[in-house]
C-alpha positions in Angstrom: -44.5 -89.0 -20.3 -42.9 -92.5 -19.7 -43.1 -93.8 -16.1 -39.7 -93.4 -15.6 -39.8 -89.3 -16.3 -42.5 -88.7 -14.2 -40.5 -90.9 -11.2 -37.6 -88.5 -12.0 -39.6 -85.4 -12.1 -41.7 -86.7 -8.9 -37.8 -87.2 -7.1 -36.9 -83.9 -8.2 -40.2 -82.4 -7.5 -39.5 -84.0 -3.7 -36.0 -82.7 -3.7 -36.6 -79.3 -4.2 -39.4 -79.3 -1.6 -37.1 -80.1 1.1 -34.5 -77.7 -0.4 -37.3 -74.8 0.1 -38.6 -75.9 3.5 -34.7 -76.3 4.8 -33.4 -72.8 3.8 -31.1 -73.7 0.9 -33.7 -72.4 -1.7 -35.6 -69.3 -0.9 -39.1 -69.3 -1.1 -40.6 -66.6 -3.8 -41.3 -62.6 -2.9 -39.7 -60.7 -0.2 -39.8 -61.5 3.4 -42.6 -60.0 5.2 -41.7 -56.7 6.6 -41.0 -56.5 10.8 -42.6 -54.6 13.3 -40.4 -50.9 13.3 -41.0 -51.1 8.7 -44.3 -51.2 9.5 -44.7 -48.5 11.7 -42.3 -46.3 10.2 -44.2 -46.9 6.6 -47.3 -45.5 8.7 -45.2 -42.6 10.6 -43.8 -41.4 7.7 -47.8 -40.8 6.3 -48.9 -39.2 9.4 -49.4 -35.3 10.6 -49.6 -33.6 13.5 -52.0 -30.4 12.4 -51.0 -30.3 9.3 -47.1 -31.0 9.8 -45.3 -34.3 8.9 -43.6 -36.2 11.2 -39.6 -35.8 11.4 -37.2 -38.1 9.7 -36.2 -40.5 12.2 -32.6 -40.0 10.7 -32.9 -36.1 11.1 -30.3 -34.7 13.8 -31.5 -35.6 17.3 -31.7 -32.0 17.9 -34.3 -31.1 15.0 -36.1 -34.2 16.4 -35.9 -32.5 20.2 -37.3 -29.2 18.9 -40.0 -30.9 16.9 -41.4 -32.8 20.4 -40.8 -29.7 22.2 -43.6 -27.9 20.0 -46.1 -30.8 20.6 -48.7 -30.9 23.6 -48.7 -33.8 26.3 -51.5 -35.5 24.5 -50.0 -35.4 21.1 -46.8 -37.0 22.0 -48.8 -39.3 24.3 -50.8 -40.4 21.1 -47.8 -40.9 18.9 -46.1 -42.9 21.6 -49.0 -45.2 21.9 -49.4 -44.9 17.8 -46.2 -46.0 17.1 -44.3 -47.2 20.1 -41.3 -48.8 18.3 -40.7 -45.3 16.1 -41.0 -43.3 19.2 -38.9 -45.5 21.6 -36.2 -45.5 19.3 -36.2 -41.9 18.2 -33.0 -40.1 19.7 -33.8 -36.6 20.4 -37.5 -37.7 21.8 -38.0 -37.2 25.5 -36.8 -39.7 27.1 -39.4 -40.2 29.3 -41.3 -40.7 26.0 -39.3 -43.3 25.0 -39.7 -44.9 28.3 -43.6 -44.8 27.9 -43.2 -45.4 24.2 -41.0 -49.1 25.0 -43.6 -50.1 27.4 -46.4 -50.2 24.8 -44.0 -51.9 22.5 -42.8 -54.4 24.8 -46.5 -55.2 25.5 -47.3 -56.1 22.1 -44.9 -58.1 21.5 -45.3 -60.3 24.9 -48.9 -60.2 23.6 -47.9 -61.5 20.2 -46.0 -64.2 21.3 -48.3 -65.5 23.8 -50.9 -66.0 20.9 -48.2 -68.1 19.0 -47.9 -70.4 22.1 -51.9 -71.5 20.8 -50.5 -72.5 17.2 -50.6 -76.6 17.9 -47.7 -76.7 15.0 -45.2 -75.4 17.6 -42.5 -78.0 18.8 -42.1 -78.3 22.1 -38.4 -76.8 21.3 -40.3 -73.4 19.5 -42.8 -73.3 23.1 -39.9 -73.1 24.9 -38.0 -70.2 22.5 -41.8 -68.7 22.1 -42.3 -68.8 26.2 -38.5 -67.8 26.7 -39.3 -64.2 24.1 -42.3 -63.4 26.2 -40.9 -63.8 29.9 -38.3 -61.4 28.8 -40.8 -59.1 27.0 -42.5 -59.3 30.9 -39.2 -59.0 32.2 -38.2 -55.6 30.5 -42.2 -53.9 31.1 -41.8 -54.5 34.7 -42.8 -51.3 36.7 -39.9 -48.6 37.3 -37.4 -50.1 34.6 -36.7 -47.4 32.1 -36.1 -48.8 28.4 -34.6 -46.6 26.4 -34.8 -48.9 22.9 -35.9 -51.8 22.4 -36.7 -53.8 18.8 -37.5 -57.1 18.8 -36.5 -57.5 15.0 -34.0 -60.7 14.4 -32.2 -61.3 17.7 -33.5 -58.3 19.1 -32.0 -55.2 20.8 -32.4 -53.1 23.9 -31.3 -50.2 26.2 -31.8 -49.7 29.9 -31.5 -46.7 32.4 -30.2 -46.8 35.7 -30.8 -43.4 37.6 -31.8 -40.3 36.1 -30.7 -38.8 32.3 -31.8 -35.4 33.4 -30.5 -34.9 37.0 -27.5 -36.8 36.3 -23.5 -35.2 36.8 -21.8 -38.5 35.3 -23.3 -40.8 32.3 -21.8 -44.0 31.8 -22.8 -46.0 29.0 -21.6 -49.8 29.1 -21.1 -51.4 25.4 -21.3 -55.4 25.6 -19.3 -57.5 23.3 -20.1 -60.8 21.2 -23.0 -62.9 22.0 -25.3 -60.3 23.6 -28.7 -60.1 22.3 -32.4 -59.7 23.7 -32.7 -62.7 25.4 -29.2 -62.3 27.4 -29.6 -58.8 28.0 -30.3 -59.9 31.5 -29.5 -63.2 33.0 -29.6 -65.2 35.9 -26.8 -67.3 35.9 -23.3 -65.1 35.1 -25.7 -62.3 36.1 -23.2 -60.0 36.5 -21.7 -60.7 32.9 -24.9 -59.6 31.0 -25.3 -55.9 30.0 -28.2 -55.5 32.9 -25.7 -57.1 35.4 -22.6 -54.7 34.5 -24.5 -51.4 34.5 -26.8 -52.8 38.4 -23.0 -53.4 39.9 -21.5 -49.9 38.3 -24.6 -48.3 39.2 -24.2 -49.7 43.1 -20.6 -49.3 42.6 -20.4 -45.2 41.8 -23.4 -44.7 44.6 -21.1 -45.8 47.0 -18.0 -44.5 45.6 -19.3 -40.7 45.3 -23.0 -40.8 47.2 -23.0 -37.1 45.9 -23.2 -37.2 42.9 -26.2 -37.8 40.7 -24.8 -40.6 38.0 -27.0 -42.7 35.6 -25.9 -45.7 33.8 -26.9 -47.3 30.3 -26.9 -50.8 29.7 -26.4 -50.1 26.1 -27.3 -53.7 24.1 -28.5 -52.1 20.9 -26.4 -53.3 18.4 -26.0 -56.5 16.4 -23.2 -58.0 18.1 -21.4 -61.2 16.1 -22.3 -64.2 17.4 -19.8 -66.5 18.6 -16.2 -66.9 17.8 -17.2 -66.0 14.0 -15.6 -64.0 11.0 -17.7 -61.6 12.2 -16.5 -61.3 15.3 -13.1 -60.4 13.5 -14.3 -58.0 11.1 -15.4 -54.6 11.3 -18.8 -54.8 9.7 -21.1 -55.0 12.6 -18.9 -52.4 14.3 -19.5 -49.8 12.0 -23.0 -50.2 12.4 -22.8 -50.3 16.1 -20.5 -47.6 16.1 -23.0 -44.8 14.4 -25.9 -46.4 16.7 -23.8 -45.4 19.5 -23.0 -41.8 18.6 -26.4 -41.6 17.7 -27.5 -42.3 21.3 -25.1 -40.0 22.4 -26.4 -37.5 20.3 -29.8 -37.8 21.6 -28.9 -37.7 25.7 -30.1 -35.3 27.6 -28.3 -32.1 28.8 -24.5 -32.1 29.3 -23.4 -34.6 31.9 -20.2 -35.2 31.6 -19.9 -39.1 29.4 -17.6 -42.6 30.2 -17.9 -44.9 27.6 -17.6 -48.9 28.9 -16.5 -51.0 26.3 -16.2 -54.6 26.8 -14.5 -57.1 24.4 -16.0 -56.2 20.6 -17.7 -53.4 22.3 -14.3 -51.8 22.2 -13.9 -52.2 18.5 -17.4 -50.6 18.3 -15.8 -47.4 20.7 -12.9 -47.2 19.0 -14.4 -47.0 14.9 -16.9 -44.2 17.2 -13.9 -42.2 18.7 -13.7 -39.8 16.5 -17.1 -38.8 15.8 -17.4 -38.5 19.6 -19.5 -35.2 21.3 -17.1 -33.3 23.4 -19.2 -34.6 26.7 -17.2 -37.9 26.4 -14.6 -37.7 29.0 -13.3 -41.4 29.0 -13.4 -44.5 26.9 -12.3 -47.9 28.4 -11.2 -51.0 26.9 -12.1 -53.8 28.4 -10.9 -57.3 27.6 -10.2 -55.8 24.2 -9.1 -57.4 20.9 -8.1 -54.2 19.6 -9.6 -50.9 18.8 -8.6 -50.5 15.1 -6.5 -48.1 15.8 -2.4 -48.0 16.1 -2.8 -45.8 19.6 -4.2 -44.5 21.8 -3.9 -41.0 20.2 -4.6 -42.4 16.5 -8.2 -42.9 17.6 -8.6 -38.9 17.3 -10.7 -38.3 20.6 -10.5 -35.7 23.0 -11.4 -38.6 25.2 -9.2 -39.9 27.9 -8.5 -43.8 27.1 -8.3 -46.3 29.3 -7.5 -50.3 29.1 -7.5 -53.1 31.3 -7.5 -57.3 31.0 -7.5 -60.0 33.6 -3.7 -62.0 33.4 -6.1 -65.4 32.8 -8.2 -63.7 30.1 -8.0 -65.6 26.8 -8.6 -62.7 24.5 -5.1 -62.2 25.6 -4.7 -65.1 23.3 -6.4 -63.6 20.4 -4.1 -62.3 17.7 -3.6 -58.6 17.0 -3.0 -58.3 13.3 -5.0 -56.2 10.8 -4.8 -57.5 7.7 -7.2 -56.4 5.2 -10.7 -56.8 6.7 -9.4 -59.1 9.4 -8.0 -58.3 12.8 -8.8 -55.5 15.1 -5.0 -54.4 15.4 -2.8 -53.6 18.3 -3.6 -54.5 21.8 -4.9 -51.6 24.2 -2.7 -53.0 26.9 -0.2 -52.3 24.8 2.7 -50.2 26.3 2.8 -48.9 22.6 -0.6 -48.2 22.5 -0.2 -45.5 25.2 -3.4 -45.7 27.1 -4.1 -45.4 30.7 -3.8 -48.8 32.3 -6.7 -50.3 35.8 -6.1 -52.9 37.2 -7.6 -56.2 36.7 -5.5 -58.6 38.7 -8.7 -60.0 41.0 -10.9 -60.7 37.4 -11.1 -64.2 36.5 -11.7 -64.7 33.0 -13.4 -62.7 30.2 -16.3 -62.0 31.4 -15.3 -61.2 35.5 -14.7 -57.8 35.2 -18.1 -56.0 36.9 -18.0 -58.8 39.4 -19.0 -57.1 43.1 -15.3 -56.6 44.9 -13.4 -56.7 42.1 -10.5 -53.9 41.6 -11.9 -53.4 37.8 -15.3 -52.6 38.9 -14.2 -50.2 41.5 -11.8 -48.7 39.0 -14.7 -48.0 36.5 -16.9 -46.4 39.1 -13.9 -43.9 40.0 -13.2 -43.2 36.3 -16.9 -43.0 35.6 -17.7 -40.7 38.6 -14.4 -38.7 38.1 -12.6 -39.3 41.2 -9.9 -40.2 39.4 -7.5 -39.0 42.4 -9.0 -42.1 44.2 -7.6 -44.6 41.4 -3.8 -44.8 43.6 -0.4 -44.4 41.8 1.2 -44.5 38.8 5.1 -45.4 38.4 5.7 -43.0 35.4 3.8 -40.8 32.9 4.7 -43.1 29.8 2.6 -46.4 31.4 0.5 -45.5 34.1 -1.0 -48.5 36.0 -3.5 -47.6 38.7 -5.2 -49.6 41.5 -7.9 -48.8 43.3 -7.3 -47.0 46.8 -5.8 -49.8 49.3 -4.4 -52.1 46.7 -1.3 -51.2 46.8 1.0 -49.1 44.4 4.9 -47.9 44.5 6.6 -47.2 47.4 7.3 -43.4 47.8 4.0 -42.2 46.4 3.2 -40.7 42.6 1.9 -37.5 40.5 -1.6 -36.5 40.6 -3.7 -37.3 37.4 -5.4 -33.7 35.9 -8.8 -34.3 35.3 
């Protein structure tokens, strides 16, 4: 070979090495397989006296009767065994899960506390690497009840506020773009993080109705689109939230009566779910919606009472709402064609004000949430019903009733 190949073959050689190390080329072999593969490679090998372990895809109620027929020690064991499997598993008791996420959460604060003495790290991977294990800390604190949690990719987690069993009223809040593990909870624009919404409904619907035993899910396990992408304008990652969802649903506890929360591309993810719905889902609201992919309010085929509300300085009001092809999430909730009920949202500022302490929205969704619907105020006609919260006003001469 002349010297003039080899300095080509040397240039490409280089070229290609940086292709490889940057992401354009992939390396060869599959990606090594995360944390939940691993275990559910293991579960699906395992017995219990003889018996295999369920399908975590099986019903939630086959997977409830299967747990039901297992000792304290045995679930116990698999919990400990295989924490993300178990924490995950809808139909498990949810104490289970609860005990299950805690060992999980564990090892993974573990695990990324050993990367922190790899002297390769940036001091931009530390911080990411220190930022993953303060909220792994965060989440295993004493008394906080996670009901998922997979720190896979971006990650993905559910929390409980109040009781699953004793609970009258469920309310499930579904977060929109942007919301992954490490802004499940936050700090700064606390109150517009999935942790923040369901701690101010919580608070809200204990002072609202004292009596009655609610709980509240601060439901951030889906992969939400990130940013103003085409996947935030697209339906893929809504489908995929949407059968998580009923799937959570499916695997609650007893028969509380069931509000559904749904804030910006939540509410795409509750309106491709309305449908397949259980009949314990009383209400869905919109919030700050870009459509539901649906032409109404009736179209979305739910027994479901639906609701929608958007601040007047909101700029998904902005947002177009076409559906063409795979694009667009349709017509606007708001909508007087739409047809749902409307709350109030004149206090909110912005897109992401609406569970804000004092704000008319928040009260509104601990009324509709707790079902003191008759609290909500008047409504001009039965065609587009706007309701305020009690002492905000509302039409002279008084109103109808709402049946609920």
């Amino acid at each position: 070979m002349t010297t003039a190949a080899r300095r080509v073959v040397l240039q490409l050689a280089v070229v290609f090495a940086v292709l490889v190390t940057s992401g354009w080329v992939a390396h060869g072999g599959s990606p090594p397989p995360d944390a939940y593969s691993v275990q559910l490679g293991a579960w699906r090998k395992e017995t219990v006296e003889g018996a295999a372990l369920p399908d975590p895809r099986a019903p939630a109620d086959e997977i409830a009767g299967f747990f039901s027929g297992l000792s304290g020690f045995q679930q116990l064991a698999l919990a400990r065994d295989y924490p993300l499997v178990v924490g995950n598993l809808n139909g498990a008791p949810v104490e289970l899960r609860y005990t299950a996420n805690s060992y999980a959460l564990a090892q993974a604060e573990a695990e990324e506390r050993t990367r922190l003495d790899n002297k390769r790290l940036t001091s931009a991977g530390r911080r990411a690497v220190n930022r993953r294990a303060n909220r792994y800390a965060s989440l295993r604190r004493p008394h906080r009840q996670i009901l998922a949690f997979d720190p896979d990719g971006r990650g993905r987690a559910a929390e409980v506020l109040g009781d699953l069993h004793r609970a009258e009223r469920i309310t499930v809040i579904v977060p929109g773009i942007d919301n992954d593990l490490l802004n499940f909870e936050r700090t700064a624009l606390k109150w517009s993080a999935p942790v923040g919404m369901a701690t101010a409904l919580y608070r809200e619907q204990r002072k609202a109705a004292p009596e009655v035993p609610t709980a509240v899910i601060a439901w951030g396990d889906y992969v939400t689109p990130n940013g103003m992408s085409v996947a935030a304008a697209t339906a893929e990652l809504a489908e995929a939230g949407a059968e998580r969802l009923t799937g959570l649903l499916a695997g609650l506890p007893g028969d509380a009566r069931t509000t559904l929360i749904c804030h910006s591309y939540g509410s795409v993810v509750c309106g491709m779910a309305a449908d397949e719905l259980p009949d314990r889902v009383s209400d869905i609201v919109a919030v700050a919606s870009p459509g539901m992919r649906a032409s109404s309010a009736a179209a979305l085929d739910t027994t479901a009472r639906v609701w929608a509300t958007r601040a007047p300085d909101d700029w998904i009001a902005d947002v177009p709402n076409l559906s063409v092809g795979p694009l667009g999430h349709g017509i606007d909730p708001v909508s007087p064609q739409f047809g749902a009920l409307l709350l109030s949202s004149e206090r909110v500022s912005g897109h992401a004000g609406y569970f804000e302490p004092g704000t008319d929205s928040l009260a509104a969704f601990a009324r509709v949430g707790t079902g003191r619907l008759g609290e909500l105020g008047w409504f001009t006609d039965a065609a587009r019903c706007r309701f305020r919260p009690e002492g905000t006003g509302g039409p002279a001469g008084g109103g109808a009733a709402l049946a609920y």
